[in-house]
N, C-alpha and C positions, 0 to 999 in steps of 0.2 A: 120661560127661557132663562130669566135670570135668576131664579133657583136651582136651575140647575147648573148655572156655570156657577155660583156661591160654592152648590155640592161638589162639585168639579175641583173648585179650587181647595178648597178645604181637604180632601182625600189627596190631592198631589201634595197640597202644606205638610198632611201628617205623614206620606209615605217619603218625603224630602228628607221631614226631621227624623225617621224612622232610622236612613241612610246616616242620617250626618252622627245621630246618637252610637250606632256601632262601629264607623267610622272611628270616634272621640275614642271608644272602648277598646278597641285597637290599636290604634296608638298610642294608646296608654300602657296596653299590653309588654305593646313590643318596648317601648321607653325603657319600663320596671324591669324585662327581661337584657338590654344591654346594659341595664346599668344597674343590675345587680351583682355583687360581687362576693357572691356566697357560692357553694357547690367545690365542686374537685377539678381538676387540673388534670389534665396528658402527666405533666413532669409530675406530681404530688402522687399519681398512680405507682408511676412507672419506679420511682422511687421507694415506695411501700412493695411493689414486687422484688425490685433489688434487695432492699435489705432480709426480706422475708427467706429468700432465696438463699444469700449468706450464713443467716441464724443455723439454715435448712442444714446446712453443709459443715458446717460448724460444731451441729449437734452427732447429725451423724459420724465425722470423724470421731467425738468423743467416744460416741457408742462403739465404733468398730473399734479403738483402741482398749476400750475396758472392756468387751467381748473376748479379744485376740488374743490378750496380756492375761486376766487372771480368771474368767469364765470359764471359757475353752475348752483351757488348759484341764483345770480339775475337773471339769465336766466328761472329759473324755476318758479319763481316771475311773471316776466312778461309772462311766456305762461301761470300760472294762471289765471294773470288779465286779458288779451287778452280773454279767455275765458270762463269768468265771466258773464253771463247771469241772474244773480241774480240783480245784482246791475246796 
């Protein structure tokens, strides 16, 4: 009888410290996770979409002004003349 309450106590001992060990590992977890200060940000995002967006709009104007101004213009010149069947 008192081998088996030894065995008894020893199997709750180690499944106690089982608990207590993942326990510790967990809140060690979560510690490292609040009080790490690495990663990205809502504002750092949303800030890299604004300006992205800007450049976007930005560039584009550029294009449709040098499109509209002197592309176009000769462009529609020569698929005139390419297509000139008269002359």
């Amino acid at each position: 009888m008192v081998y088996l309450m030894k065995k008894a106590k020893a199997l709750v001992s180690r499944k106690l410290m089982a608990v207590k060990d993942t326990a510790v590992r967990l809140a060690l977890r979560i510690t490292n996770v609040l009080y790490a200060n690495t990663g990205e940000g809502y504002i750092d995002t949303a800030i890299k979409i604004l300006i992205a967006v800007v450049l976007g709009a930005l560039l584009l104007a550029g294009l449709y002004a040098l499109f509209g101004e002197t592309v176009l213009p000769t462009l529609t010149e020569r698929i005139k003349e390419m297509f000139n069947y008269a002359g």
